[in-house]
Each structure stands twice: as C-alpha cells, then as structure tokens.
C-alpha positions as CSV (number, residue, x, y, z in Angstrom):
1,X,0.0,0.0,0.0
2,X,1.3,3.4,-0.6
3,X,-0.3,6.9,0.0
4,X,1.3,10.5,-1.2
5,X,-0.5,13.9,0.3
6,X,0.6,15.0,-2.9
7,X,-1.0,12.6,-5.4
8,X,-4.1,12.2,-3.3
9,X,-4.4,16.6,-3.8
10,X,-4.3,16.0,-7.5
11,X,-7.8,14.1,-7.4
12,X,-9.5,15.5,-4.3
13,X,-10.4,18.2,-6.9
14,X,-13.1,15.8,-8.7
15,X,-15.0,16.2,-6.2
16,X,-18.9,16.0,-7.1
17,X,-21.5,18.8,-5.6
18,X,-24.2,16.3,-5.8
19,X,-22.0,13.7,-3.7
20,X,-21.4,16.2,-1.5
21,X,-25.1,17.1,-1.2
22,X,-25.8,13.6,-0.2
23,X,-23.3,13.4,2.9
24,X,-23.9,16.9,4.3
25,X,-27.0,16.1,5.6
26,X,-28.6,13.0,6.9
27,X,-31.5,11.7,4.8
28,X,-34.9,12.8,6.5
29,X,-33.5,12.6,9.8
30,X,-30.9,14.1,12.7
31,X,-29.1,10.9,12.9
32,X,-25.6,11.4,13.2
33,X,-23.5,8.7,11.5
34,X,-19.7,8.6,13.0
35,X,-16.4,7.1,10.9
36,X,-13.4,7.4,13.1
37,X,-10.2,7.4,11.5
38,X,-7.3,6.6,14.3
39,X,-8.5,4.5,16.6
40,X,-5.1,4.9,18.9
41,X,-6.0,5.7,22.5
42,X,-7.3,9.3,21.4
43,X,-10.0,8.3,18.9
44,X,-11.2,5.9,20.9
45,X,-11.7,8.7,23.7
46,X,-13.3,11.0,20.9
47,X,-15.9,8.1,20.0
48,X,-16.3,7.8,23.4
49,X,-16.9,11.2,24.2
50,X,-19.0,11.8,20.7
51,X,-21.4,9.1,21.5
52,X,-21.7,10.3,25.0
53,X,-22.5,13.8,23.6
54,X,-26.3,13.7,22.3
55,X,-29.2,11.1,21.5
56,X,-29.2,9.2,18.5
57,X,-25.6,8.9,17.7
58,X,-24.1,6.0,15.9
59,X,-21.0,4.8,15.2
60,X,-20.5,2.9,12.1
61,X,-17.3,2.9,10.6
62,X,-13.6,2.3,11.6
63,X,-10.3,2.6,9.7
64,X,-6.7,2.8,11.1
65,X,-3.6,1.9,9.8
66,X,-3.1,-1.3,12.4
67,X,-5.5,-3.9,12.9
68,X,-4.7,-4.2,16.9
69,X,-5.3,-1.0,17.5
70,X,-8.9,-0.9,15.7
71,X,-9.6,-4.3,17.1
72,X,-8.5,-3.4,20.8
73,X,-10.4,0.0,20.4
74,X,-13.6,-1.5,18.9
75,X,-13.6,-3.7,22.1
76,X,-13.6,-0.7,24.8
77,X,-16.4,1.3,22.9
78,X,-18.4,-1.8,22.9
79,X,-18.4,-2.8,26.0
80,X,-19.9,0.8,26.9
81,X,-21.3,1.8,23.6
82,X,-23.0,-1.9,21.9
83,X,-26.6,0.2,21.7
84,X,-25.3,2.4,19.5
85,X,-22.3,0.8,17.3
86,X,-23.4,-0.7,14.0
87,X,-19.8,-1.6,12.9
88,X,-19.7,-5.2,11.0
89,X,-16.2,-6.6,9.4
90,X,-17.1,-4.8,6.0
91,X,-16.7,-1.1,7.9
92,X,-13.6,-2.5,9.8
93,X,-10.8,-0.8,7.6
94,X,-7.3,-1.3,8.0
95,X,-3.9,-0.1,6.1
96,X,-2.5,3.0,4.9
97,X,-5.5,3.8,3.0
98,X,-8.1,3.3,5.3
99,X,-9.4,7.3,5.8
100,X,-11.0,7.2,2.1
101,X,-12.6,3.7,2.6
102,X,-14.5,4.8,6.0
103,X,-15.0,7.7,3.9
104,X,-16.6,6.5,1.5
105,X,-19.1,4.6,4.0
106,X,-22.8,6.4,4.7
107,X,-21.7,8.5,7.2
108,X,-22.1,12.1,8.2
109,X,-19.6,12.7,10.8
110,X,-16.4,11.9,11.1
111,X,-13.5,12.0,13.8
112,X,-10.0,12.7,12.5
113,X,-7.4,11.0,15.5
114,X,-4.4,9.7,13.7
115,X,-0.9,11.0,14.0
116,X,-1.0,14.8,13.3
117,X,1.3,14.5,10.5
118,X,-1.4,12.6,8.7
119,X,-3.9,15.7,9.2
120,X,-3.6,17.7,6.4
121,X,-4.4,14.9,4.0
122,X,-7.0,13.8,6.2
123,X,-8.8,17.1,6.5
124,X,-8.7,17.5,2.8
125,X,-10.0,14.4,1.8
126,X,-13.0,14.8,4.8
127,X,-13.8,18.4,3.3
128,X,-13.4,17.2,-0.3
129,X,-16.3,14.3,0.6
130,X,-18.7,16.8,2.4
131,X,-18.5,15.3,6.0
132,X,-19.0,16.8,9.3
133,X,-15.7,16.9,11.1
134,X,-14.4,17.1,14.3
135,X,-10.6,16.9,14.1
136,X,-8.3,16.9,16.9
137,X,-5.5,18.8,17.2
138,X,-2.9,19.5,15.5
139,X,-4.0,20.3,12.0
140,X,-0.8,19.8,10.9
141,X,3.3,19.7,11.7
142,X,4.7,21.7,8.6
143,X,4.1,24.6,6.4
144,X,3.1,22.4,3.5
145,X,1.0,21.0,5.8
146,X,-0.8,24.0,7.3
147,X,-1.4,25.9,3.4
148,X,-3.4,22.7,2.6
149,X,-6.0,22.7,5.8
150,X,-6.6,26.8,5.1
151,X,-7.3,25.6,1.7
152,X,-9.8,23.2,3.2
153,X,-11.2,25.6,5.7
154,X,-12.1,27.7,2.5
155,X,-14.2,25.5,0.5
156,X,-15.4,24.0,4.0
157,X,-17.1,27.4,4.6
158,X,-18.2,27.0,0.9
159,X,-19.6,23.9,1.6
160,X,-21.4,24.5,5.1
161,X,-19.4,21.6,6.8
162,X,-19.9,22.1,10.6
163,X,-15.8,21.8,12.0
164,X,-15.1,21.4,15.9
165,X,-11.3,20.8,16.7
166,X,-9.7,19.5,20.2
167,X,-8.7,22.1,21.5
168,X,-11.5,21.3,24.3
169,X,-10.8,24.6,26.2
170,X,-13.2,26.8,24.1
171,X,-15.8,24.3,25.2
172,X,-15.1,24.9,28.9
173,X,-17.6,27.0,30.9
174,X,-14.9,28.1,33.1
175,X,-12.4,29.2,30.2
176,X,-15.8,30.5,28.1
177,X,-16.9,32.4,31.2
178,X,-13.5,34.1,31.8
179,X,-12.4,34.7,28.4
180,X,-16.1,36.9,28.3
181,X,-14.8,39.1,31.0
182,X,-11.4,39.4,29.4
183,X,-12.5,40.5,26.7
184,X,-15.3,43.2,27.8
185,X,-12.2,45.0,29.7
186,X,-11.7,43.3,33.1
187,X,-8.5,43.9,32.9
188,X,-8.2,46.5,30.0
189,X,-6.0,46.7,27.3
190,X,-3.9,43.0,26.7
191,X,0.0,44.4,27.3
192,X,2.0,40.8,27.8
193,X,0.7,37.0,28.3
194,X,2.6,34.2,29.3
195,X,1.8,30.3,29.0
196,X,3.2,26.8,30.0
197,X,3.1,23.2,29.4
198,X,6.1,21.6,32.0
199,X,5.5,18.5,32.5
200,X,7.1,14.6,32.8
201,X,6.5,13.8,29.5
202,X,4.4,10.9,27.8
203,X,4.6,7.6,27.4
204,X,8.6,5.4,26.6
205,X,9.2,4.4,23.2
206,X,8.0,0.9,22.6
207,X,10.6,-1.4,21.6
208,X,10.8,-2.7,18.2
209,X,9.3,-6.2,17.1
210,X,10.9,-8.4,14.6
211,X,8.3,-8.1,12.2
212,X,7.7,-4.2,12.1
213,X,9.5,-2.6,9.2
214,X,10.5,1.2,9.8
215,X,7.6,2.9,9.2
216,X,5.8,0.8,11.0
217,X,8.6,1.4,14.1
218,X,7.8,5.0,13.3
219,X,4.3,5.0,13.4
220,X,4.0,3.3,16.9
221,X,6.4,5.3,17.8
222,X,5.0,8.7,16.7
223,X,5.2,10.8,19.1
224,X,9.0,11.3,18.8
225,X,9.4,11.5,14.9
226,X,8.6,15.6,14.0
227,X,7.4,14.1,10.4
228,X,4.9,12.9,12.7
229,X,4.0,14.6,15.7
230,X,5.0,18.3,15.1
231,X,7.3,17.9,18.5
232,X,6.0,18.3,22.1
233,X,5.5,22.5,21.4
234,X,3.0,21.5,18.5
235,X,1.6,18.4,19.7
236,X,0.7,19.1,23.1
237,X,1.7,22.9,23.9
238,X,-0.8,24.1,21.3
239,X,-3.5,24.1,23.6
240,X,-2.0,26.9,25.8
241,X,-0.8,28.6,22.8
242,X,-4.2,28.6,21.5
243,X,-5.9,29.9,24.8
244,X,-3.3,33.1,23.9
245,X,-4.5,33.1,20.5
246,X,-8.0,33.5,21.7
247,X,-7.2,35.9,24.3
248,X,-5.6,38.3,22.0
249,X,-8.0,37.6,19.4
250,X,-5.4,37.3,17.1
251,X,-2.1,35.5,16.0
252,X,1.7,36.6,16.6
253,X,3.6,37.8,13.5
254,X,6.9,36.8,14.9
255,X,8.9,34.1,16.9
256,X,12.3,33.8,18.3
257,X,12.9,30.3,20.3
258,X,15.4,27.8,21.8
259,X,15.6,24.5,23.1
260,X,17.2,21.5,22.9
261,X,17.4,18.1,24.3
262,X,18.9,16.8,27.5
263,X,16.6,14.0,28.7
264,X,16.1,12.6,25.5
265,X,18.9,10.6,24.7
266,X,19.5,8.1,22.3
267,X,17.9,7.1,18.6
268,X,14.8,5.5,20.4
269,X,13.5,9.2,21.3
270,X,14.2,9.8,17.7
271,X,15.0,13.8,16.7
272,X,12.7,15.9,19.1
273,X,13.3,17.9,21.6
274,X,12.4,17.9,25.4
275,X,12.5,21.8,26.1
276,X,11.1,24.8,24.6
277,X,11.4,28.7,25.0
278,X,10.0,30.7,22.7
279,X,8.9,34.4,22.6
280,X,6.4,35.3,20.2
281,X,6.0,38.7,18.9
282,X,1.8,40.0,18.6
283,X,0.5,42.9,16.6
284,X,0.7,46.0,18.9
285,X,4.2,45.3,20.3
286,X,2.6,42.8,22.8
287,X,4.9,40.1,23.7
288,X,4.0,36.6,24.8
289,X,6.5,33.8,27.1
290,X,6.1,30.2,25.6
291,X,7.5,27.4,27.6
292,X,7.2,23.8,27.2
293,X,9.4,21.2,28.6
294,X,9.3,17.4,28.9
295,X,11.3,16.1,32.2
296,X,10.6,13.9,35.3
297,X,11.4,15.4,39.1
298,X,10.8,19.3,37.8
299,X,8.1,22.1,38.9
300,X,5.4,21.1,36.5
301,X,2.8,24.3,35.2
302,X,0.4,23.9,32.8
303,X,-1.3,27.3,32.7
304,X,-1.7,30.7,30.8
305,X,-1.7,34.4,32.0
306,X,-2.6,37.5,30.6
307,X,-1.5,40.6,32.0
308,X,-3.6,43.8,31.5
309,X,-3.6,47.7,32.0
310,X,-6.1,47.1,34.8
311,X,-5.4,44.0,36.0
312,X,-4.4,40.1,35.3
313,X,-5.7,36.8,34.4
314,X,-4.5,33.6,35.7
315,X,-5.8,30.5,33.9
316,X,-5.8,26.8,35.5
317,X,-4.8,28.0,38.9
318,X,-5.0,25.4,42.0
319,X,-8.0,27.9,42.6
320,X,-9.2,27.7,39.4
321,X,-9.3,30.8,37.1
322,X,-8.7,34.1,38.8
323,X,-9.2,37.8,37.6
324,X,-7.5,39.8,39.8
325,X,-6.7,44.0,39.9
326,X,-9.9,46.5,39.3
327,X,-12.5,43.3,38.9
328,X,-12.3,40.6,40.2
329,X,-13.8,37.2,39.6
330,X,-12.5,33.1,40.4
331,X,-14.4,30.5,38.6
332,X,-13.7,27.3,40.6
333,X,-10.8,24.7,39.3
334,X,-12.6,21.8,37.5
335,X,-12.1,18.3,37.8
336,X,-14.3,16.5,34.9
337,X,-14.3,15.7,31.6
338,X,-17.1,18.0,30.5
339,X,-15.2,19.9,27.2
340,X,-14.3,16.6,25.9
341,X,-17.7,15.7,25.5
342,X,-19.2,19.1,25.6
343,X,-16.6,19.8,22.0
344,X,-18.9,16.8,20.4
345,X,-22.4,18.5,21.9
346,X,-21.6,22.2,20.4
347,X,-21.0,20.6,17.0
348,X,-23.8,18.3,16.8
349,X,-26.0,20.7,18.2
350,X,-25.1,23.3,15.5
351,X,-25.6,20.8,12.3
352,X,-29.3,19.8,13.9
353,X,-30.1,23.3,13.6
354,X,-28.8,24.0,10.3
355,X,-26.1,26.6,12.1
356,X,-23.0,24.1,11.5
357,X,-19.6,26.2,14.2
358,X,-16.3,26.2,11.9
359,X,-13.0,26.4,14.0
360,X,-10.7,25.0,11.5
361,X,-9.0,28.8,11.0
362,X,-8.6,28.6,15.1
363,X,-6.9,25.8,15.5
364,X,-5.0,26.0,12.2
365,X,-4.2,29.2,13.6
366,X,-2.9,28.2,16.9
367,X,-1.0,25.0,15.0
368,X,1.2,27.8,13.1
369,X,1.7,29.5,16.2
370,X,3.5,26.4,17.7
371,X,5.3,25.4,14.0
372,X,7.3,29.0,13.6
373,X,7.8,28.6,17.6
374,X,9.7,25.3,16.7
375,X,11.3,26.3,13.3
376,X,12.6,29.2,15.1
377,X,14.0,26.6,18.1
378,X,15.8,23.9,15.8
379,X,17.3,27.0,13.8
380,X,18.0,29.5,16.0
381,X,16.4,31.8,13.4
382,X,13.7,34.7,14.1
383,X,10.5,33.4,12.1
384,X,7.6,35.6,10.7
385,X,4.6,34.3,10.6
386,X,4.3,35.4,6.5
387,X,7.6,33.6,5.5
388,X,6.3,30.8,7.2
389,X,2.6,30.8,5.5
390,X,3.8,31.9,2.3
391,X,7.5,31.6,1.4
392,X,9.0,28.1,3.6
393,X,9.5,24.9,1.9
394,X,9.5,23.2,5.3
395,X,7.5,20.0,4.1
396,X,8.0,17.0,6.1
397,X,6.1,13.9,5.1
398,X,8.0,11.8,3.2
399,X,7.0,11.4,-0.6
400,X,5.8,8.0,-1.1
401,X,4.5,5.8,1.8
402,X,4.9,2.3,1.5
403,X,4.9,-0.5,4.3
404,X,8.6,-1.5,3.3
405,X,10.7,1.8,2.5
406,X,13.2,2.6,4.5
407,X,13.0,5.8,7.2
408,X,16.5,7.0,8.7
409,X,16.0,8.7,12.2
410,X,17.0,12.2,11.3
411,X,19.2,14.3,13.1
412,X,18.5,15.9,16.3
413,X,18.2,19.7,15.0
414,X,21.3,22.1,16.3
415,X,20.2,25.5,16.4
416,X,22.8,27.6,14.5
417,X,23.1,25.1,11.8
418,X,20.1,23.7,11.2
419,X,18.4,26.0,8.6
420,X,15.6,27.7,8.3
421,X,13.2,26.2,5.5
C-alpha cells in the first residue's frame, strides 16, 4: 500500500457537488452517523466522548492503519457503547489507506485522531467528501501541511461543513466564562501573556518487534518523529498557545525560540526535543513567554496568563481561574471531563439546527503558532509568521508511503546550523 498527500491533492479536486449534497445532511432525519479514523488511544476517547454527547448517535465505521489497535479499540467502545455501534467486518478498515474507505461509508460525521502528520491529507479528503468533522488537534506539523488545511477551511465554509477541533478549552464553561470578561475590559487593554506546558512527559518508546519494518517502528512510535507529531510544542503545547491566540483575538507575526534536548537521549526518542522557550511577537508590540518542557522530578505548570492595563488573568490555577486588579472574579478549578464531551455537543448541536460552528482557521491558527515557535528553536532563526505561511518549503512527510521503505531517524536539530526552510 502506498499513499502520497501529494498525489491524493491532485484528485480531491473531482469532487462532485451532488456527492457532497448527499453526505452533508442525513436523509430525512438528525441521525448522526460517525467514521473514526485513528483509533489509537485518542479516537477511541473521541468516540467515546462523541457518542456520549447527544441522543441518536451512531457509530459505524472504523479505519486505522493497524488492525490491533482498531480491534482493541472496537472492544472498549463496545463494552460501553453496543446500543449504539453498528460496525460489521465490512466497515472494519485497515492499512494505509483506510481514511477514504470509511470515507466513502454512509456516514455524516467523522472524527479525524491519527498522528497529526497525517492531518492535512485527512482534512482534505473529509472536506473534499462533504463530512462533518471534528478533528483533533494538530491540524498539521509543517508549512506544506498547514497551506493545505486553510485551503480546506475555505471551501469548508463554501460547503457548510460544521468543523469542531480538540482544543476542548473553548468548550469549557470556566475558560468560556473568563475569556467573556477578558475581553469586555476586566483587565483593559492586553499588554504581555505568558503560558506553559512543563511537564514529565508521555509515554517510553515501545521497543521494536521483529516483524515491524521502519515505518511501522515509526508510526507506533509517533510521538518522537517531528514528520509525525509536530514535536511536544505542537503536539501538546498548542492548547495553551491557543488559549493566547483566543485571548488576543489574534495570532503573533513573529517568533524567536530555543531549546534542545537533555533528557532525550539516544535514537529511540528519535530527533525531538524535550525543552522549549519561545517568545512570540503579537500585533501591537505585545509580547508573549512560551514554555514547554518534557522532564521527570521538575516544577510542573500547565497554565496561561494574561496581563492587563487594569489588572491580570490567571488561567488553570490550583484555585481555578482568577481575575484579579480592578475586577475581580474566580471560577472554581474543574475536575471532569465536561469539554471533551461538551466539544462533540456544540457541533452536533449546531448541524441539527442548520447553524453548523467552523474552527478549522482557530486551531490552524494556533498550529502555526506552535510550527514557527519550533522552526525558530531547531534553527536558531527569528520566524515571521508570512515567511512561514507563504514563502517556507519546510514539508515534512516523506514522498511515497509504503509498508517496506526505509525511514533514517533524522538528526537531532542544532540550532545555529540547522536552517531555516
């Protein structure tokens, strides 16, 4: 099997209306009909949490690139799900090319939860067949990448495609509710914002079995190949960088980072980094701390802050989120899994009534943030958000993917030397 983003872009653009006509809408009814594509431990959550979200959802297709995983994840969902899960052998999809066959199955909804390097080609193909979506996040890990999901937030707003994204904090009462008071002037006029994601880390590189070939190794292993994943700061660290984006309403225009690797050692962590620093540059002269770092026995924060002419914002505070200075307000710390679900609820509940939410821009948006944060790390270079968008040749996925090519681990990036794309 074999699958190129760039040959697959060449006939997306065949593309009926009237096929499109038939998937946007479920015939005569509200019934939701869900494909998941990526059934790793993240797409089986999203079913979860999708199915959990409203009455008369159904899921009835599966695809991911390893049987295991969509046999091991069909098993959790039915064990909590059986009443509504309508998924036979013939919508059991496995291999590279899997997205286009659950694609091409009666449904109306779909949940895109593979590797984020895979995004971009996902999205596209989604858009192209006139699905609902709700992606997770990253959109993308590259500047190739990120020019092709615009394109397909374009003709999704064409199209009427309703688009929710992972990034579950816009769903959150208590983020919703703060960000409302932010921006009618609790604490005046944005000057600096700061955010964080210090952690341990995830999970160990699994070891490699005889019979996997390198991109399978890879592919189990994704989190620690950039082609991939992005790196931690795009992966994971996009949420905070997002919560900035949507304080500031808006999206830097500049980025000057370092960071490195000193945890991370040896070929099995393959060429990411375990610490970021990055400060990025917003319209007004307003300038904004990024950290992210990946290392057991540290001070952990995973927060954002926004500092204001009349006060500040702290978000995700032992308290909870706090507003202090001229107003003040604390909504209480939260400990469910509300947004998750309550990401699923919003979107359904704006296709039923013919109102369909698009956040692909967001959280394309708040994936470029975090890309020029890391070009700007691995190079040592200052990184505009235009060169970036419209000039950088940075395009990571390989050409040609086939179960038996052959996939070096590629250097671990030395600011200074590496260059800028």
């Amino acid at each position: 099997m074999s699958s190129t983003r760039r040959d697959f872009l060449k006939k997306a653009a065949g593309t009926t209306l009237a096929a499109l006509a038939a998937n946007v809408h479920a015939a005569g009814s509200d019934e939701i009909r869900v494909g998941i594509i990526g059934c790793g431990n993240r797409g089986t959550g999203a079913v979860d949490n999708c199915l959990s979200a409203a009455e008369n959802v159904k899921l009835i297709a599966m695809g991911d690139a390893f049987e295991d995983r969509l046999q091991r994840s069909y098993g959790i969902l039915e064990k909590k799900h059986a009443k509504r899960m309508d998924v036979p052998k013939d919508r059991q999809f496995v291999g590279l090319d899997a997205y286009k066959k659950v694609l091409e199955c009666d449904i109306n909804y779909v949940i895109l939860a593979t590797p984020p390097g895979f995004r971009p080609l996902h999205l596209r193909a989604a858009v192209d067949a006139g699905k609902h979506i709700f992606t997770e996040k990253p959109v993308a890990v590259d500047c190739a990448g990120i020019r092709i999901v615009f394109d397909a937030y374009k003709d999704s707003l064409k199209k009427g495609l309703g688009i929710a994204a992972g990034t579950q904090r816009r769903h959150q009462t208590s983020y919703i509710e703060t960000m409302k008071r932010i921006h009618d002037g609790a604490i005046g006029k944005i000057t600096a914002a700061r955010c964080y994601w210090n952690s341990r880390g995830v999970w160990p590189p699994k070891p490699r079995q005889a019979s996997w070939g390198d991109l399978e190794y890879q592919m189990r292993n994704w989190y620690y190949y950039c082609w991939l994943c992005g790196d931690h700061i795009v992966e994971q660290h996009v949420h905070n960088l997002d919560v900035i984006n949507w304080a500031l309403q808006s999206h830097p225009i500049r980025a000057v980072g370092m960071g490195g690797r000193q945890t991370r050692v040896g070929k099995e962590f393959g060429e990411i980094f375990d610490h970021f620093a990055v400060d990025y540059e917003y319209p007004g002269g307003i300038h904004v701390l990024s950290m992210c770092r990946h290392a057991p026995n540290c001070e952990n924060n995973v927060s954002e802050a926004v500092v204001g002419s009349k006060g500040n914002c702290h978000f995700a505070t032992r308290k909870g989120h706090v507003i202090d200075g001229e107003t003040t307000f604390l909504f209480p710390r939260q400990k469910d899994n509300l947004p998750y679900v309550q990401e699923h609820t919003d979107l359904i509940r704006s296709i039923r009534a013919g109102k369909p939410i698009n956040e692909l821009k967001n959280v394309a948006e708040s994936t470029l943030t975090a890309i020029i944060g890391r070009m700007s790390a691995y190079t040592g270079k200052a990184v505009t958000w235009d060169f970036a968008l419209e000039k950088s040749k940075l395009d990571l996925m390989p050409p040609k993917l086939d179960w038996n090519m052959k996939l070096t681990v590629q250097p671990v990036p030395i600011p200074g030397k590496t260059p800028l794309i």
